[in-house]
PyMOL Python script that loads the backbone (N, CA, C, O; Angstrom):
from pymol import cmd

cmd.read_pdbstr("""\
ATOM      1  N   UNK A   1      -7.210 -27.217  21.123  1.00  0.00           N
ATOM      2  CA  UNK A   1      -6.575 -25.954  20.807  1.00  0.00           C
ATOM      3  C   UNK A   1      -5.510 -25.631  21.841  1.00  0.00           C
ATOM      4  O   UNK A   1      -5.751 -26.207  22.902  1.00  0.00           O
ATOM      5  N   UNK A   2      -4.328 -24.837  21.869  1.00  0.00           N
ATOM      6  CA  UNK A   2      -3.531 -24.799  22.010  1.00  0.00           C
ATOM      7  C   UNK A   2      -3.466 -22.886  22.565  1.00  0.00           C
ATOM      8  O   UNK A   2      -3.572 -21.976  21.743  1.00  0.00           O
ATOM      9  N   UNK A   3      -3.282 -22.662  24.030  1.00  0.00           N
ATOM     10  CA  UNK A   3      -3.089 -20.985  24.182  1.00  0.00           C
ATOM     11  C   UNK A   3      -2.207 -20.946  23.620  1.00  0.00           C
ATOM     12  O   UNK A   3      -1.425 -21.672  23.007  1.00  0.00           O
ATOM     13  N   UNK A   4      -2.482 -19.358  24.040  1.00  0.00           N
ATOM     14  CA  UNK A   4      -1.141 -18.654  23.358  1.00  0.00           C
ATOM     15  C   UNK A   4      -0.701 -18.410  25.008  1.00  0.00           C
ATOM     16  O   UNK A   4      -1.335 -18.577  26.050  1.00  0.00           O
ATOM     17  N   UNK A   5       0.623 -17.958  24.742  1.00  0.00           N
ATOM     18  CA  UNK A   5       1.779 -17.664  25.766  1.00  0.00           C
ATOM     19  C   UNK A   5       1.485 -16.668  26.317  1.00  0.00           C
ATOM     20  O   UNK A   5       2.590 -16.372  26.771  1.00  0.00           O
ATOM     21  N   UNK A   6       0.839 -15.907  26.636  1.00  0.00           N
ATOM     22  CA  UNK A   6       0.461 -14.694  27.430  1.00  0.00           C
ATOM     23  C   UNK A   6       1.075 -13.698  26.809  1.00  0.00           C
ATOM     24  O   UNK A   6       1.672 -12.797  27.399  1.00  0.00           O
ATOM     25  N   UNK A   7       0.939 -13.828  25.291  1.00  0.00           N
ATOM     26  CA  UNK A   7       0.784 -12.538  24.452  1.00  0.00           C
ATOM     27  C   UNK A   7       0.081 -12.422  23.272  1.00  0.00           C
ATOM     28  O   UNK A   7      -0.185 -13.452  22.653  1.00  0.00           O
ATOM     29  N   UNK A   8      -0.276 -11.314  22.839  1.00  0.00           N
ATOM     30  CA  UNK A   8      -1.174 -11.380  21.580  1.00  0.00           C
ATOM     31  C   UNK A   8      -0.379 -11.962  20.528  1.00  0.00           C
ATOM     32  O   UNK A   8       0.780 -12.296  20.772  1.00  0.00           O
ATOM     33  N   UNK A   9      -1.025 -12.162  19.061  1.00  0.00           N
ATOM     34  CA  UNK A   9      -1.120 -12.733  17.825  1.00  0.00           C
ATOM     35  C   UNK A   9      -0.639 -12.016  17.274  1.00  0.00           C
ATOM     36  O   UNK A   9      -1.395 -11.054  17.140  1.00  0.00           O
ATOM     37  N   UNK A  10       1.148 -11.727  16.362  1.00  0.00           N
ATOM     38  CA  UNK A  10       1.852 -10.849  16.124  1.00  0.00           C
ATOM     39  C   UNK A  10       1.165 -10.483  15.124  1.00  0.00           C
ATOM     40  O   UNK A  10       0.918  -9.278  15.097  1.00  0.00           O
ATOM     41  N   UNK A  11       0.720 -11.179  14.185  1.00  0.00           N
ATOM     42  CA  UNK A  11      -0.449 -10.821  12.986  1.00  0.00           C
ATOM     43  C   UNK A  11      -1.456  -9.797  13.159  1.00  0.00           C
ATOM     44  O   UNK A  11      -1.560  -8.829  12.406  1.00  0.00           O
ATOM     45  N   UNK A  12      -2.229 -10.031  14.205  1.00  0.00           N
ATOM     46  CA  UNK A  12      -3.139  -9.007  14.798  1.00  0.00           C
ATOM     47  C   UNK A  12      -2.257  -7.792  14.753  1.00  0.00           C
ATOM     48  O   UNK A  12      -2.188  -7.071  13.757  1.00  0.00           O
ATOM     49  N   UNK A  13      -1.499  -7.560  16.005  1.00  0.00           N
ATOM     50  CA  UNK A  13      -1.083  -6.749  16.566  1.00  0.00           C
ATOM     51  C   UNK A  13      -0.434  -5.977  15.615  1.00  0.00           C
ATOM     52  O   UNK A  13      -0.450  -4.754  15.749  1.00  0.00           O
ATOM     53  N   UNK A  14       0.200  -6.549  14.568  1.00  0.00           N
ATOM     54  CA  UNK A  14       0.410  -5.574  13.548  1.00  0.00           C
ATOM     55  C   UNK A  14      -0.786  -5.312  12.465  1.00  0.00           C
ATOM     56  O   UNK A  14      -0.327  -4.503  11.659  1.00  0.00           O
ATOM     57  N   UNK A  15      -1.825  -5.578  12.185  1.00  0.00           N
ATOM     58  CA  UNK A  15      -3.213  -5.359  11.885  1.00  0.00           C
ATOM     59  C   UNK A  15      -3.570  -4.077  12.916  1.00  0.00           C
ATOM     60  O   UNK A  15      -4.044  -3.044  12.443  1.00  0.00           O
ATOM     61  N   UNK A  16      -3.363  -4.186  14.067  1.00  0.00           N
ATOM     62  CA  UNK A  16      -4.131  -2.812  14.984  1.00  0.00           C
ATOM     63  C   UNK A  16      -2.963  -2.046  14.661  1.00  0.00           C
ATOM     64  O   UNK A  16      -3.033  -0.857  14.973  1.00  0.00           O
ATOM     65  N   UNK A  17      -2.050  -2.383  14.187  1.00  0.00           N
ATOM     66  CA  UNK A  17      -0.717  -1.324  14.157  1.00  0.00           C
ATOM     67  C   UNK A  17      -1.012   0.076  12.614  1.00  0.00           C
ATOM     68  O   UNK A  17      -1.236   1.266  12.395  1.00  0.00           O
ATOM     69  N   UNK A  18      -0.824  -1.020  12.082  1.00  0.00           N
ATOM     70  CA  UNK A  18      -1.505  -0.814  10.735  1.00  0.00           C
ATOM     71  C   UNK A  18      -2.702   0.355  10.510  1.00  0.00           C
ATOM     72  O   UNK A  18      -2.827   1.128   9.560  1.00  0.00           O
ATOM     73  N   UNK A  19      -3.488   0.220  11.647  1.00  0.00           N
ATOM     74  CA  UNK A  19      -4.984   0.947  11.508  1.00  0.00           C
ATOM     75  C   UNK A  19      -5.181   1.725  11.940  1.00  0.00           C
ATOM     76  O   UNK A  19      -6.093   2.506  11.668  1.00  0.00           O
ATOM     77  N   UNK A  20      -3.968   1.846  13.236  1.00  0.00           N
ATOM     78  CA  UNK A  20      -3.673   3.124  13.922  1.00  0.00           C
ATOM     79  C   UNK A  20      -3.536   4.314  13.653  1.00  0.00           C
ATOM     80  O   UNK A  20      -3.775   5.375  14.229  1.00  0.00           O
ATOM     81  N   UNK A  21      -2.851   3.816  12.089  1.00  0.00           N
ATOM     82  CA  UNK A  21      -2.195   5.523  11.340  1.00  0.00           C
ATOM     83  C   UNK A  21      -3.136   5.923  10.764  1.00  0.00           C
ATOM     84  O   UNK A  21      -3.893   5.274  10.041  1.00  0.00           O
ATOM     85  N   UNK A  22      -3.181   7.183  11.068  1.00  0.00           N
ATOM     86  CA  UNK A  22      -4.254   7.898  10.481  1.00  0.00           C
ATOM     87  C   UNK A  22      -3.957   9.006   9.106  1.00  0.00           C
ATOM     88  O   UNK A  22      -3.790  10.222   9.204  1.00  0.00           O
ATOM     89  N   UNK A  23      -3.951   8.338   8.068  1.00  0.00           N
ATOM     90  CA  UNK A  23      -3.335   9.380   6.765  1.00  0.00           C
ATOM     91  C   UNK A  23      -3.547  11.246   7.380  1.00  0.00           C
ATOM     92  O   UNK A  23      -4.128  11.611   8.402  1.00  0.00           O
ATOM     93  N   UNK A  24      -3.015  11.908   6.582  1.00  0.00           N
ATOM     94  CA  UNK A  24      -2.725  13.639   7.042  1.00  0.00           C
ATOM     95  C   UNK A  24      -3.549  13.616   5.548  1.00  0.00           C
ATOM     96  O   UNK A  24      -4.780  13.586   5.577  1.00  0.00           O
ATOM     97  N   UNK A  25      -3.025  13.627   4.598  1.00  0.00           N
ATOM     98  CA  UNK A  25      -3.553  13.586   3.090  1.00  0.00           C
ATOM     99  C   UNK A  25      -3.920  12.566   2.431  1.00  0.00           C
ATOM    100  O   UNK A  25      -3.946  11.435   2.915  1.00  0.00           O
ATOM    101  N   UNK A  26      -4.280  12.879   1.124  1.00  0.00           N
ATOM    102  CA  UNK A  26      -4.308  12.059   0.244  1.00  0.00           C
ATOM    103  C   UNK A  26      -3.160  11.605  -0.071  1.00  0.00           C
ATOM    104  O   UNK A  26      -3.307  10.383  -0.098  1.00  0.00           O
ATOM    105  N   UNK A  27      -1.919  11.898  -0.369  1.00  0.00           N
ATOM    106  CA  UNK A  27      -0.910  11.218  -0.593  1.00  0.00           C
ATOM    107  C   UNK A  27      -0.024  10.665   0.354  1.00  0.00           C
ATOM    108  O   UNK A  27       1.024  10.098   0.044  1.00  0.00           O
ATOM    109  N   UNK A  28      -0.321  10.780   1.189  1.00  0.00           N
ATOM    110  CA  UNK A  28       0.112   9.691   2.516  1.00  0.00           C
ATOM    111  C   UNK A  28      -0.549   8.581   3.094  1.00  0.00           C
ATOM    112  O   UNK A  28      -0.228   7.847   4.029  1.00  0.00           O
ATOM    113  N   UNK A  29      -2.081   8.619   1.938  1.00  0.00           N
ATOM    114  CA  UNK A  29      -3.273   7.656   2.051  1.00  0.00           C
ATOM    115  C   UNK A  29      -2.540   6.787   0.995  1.00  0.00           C
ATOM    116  O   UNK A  29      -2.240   5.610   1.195  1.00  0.00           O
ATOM    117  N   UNK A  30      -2.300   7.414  -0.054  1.00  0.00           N
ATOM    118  CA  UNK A  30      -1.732   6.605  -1.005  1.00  0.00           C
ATOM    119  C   UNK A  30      -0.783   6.080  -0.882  1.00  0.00           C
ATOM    120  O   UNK A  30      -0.892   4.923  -1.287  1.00  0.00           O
ATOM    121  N   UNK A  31       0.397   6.357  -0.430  1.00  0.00           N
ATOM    122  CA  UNK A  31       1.382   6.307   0.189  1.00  0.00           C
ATOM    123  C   UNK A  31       1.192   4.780   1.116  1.00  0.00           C
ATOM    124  O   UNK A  31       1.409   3.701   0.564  1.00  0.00           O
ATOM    125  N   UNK A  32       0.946   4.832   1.949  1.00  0.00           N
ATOM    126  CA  UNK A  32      -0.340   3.534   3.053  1.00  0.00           C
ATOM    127  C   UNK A  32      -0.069   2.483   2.277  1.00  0.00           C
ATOM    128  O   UNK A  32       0.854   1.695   2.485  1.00  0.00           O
ATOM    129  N   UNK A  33      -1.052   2.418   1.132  1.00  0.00           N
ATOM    130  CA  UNK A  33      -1.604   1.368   0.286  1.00  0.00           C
ATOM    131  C   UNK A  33      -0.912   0.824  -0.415  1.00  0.00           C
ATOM    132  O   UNK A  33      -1.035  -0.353  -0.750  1.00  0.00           O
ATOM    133  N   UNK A  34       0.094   1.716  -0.825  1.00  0.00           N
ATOM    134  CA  UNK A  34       1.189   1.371  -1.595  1.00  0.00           C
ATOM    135  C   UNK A  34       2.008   0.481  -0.779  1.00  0.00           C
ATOM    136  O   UNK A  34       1.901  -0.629  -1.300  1.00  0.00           O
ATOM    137  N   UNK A  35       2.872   0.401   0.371  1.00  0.00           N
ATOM    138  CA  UNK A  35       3.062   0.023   1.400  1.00  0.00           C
ATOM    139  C   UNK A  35       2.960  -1.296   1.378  1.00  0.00           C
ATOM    140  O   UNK A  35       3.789  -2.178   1.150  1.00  0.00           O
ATOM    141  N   UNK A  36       0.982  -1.332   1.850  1.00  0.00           N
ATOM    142  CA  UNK A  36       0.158  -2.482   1.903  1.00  0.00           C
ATOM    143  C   UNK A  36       0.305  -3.444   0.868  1.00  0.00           C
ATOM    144  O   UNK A  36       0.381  -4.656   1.071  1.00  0.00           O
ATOM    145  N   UNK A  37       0.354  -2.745  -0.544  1.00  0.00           N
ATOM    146  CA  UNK A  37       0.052  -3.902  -1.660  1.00  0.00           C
ATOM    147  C   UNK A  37       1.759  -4.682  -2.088  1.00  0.00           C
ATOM    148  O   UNK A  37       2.048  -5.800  -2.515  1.00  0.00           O
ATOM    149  N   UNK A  38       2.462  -3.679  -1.787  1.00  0.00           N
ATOM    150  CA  UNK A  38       4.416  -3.847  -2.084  1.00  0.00           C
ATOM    151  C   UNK A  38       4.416  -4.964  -0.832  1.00  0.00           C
ATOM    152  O   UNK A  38       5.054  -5.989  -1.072  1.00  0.00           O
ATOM    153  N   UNK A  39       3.806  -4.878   0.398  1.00  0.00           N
ATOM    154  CA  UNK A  39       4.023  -6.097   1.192  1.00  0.00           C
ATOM    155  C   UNK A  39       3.358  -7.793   0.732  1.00  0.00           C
ATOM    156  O   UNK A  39       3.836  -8.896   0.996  1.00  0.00           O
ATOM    157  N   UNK A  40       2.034  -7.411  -0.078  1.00  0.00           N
ATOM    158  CA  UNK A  40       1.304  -8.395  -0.517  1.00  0.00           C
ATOM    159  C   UNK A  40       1.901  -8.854  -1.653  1.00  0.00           C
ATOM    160  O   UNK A  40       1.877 -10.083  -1.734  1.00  0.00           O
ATOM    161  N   UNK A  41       2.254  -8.473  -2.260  1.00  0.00           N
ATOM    162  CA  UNK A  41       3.319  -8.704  -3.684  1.00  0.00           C
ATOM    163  C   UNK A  41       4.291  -9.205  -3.462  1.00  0.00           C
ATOM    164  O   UNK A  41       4.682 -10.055  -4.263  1.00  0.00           O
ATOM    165  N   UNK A  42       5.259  -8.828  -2.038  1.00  0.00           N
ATOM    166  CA  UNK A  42       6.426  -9.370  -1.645  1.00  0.00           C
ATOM    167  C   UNK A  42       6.034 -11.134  -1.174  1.00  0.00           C
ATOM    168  O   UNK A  42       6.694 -12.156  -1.365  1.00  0.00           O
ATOM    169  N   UNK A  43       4.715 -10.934  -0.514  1.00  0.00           N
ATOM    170  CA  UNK A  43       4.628 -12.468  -0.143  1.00  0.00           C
ATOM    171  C   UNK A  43       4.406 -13.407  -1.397  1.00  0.00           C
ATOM    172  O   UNK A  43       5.064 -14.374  -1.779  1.00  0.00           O
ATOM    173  N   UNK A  44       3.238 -12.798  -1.931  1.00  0.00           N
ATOM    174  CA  UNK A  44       3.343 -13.689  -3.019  1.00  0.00           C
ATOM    175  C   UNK A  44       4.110 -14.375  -3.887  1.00  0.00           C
ATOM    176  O   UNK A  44       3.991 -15.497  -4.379  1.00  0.00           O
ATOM    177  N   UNK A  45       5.266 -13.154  -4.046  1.00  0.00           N
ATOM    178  CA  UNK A  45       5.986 -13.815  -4.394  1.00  0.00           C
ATOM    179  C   UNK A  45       7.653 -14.258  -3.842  1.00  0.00           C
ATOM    180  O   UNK A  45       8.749 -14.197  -4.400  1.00  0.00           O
ATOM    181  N   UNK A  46       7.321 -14.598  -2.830  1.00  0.00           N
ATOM    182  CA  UNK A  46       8.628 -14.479  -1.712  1.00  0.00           C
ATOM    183  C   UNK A  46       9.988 -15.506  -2.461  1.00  0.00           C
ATOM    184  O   UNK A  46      11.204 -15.405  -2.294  1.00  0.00           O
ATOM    185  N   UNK A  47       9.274 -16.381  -3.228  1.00  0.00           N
ATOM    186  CA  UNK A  47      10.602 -17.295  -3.586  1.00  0.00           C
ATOM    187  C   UNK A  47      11.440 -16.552  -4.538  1.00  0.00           C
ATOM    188  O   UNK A  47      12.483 -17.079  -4.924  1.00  0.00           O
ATOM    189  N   UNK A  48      11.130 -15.487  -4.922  1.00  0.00           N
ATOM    190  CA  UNK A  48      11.882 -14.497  -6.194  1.00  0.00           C
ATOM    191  C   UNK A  48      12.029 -13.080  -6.100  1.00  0.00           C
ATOM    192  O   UNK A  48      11.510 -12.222  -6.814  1.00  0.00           O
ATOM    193  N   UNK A  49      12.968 -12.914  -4.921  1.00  0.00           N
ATOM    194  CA  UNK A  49      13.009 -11.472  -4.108  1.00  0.00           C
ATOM    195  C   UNK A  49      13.078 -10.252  -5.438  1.00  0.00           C
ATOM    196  O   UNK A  49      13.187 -10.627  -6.605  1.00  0.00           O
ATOM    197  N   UNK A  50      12.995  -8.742  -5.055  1.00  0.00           N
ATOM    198  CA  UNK A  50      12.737  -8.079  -5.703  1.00  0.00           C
ATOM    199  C   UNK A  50      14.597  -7.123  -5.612  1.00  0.00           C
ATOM    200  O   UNK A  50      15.050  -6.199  -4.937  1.00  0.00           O
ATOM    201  N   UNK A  51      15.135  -8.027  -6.701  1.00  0.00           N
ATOM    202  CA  UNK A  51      16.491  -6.886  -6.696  1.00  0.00           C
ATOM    203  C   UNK A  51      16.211  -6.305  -7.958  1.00  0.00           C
ATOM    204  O   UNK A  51      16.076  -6.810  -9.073  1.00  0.00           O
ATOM    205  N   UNK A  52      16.124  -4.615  -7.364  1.00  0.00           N
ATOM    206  CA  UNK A  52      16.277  -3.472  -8.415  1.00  0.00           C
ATOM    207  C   UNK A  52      17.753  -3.419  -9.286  1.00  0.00           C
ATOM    208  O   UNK A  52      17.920  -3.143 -10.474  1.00  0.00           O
ATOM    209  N   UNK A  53      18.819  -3.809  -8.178  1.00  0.00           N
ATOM    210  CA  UNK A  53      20.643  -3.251  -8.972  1.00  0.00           C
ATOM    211  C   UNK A  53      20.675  -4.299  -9.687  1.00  0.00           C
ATOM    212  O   UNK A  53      21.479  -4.251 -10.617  1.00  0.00           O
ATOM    213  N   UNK A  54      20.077  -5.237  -9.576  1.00  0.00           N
ATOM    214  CA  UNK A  54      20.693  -6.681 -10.533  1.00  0.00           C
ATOM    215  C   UNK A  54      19.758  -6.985 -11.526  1.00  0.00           C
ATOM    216  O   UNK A  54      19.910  -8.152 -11.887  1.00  0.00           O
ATOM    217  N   UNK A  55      18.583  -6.244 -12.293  1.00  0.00           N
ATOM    218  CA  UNK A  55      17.761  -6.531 -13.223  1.00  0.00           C
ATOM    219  C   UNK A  55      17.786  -7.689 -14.250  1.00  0.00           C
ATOM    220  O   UNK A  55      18.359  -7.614 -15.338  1.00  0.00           O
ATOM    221  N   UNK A  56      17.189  -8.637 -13.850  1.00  0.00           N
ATOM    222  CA  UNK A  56      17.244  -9.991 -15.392  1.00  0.00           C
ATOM    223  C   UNK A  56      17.064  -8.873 -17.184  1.00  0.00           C
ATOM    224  O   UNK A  56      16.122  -8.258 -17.682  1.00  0.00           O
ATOM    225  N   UNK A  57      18.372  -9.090 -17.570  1.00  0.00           N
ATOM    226  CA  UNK A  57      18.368  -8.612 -18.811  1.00  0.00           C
ATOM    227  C   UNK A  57      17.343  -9.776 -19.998  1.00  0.00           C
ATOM    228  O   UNK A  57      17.227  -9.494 -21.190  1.00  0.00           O
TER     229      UNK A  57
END
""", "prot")
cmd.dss("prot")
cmd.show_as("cartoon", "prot")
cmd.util.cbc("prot")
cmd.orient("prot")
């Protein structure tokens, strides 16, 4: 195995970043998740970016 460079795991660190925020409401909870899942969606599908102005007719 291989250290790391004398810094944390940018993955992590944005994982504790992430967990830090503490929603005010419900719609800033929702808000969050939405966030969360628009980032998971983006990876999935990263080879076919998401342009809104140029819509496939």
């Amino acid at each position: 195995m291989t250290k790391a460079k004398g810094s944390l795991d940018k993955n992590l660190s944005n994982v504790i970043d992430d967990l830090a925020q503490t929603p005010v409401n419900s719609h800033q909870a929702q808000q969050l998740n939405q966030d969360a899942n628009d980032r998971r969606q983006d990876a999935l599908n990263h080879d076919q970016p998401t342009d809104l102005h140029h819509q496939r007719s």
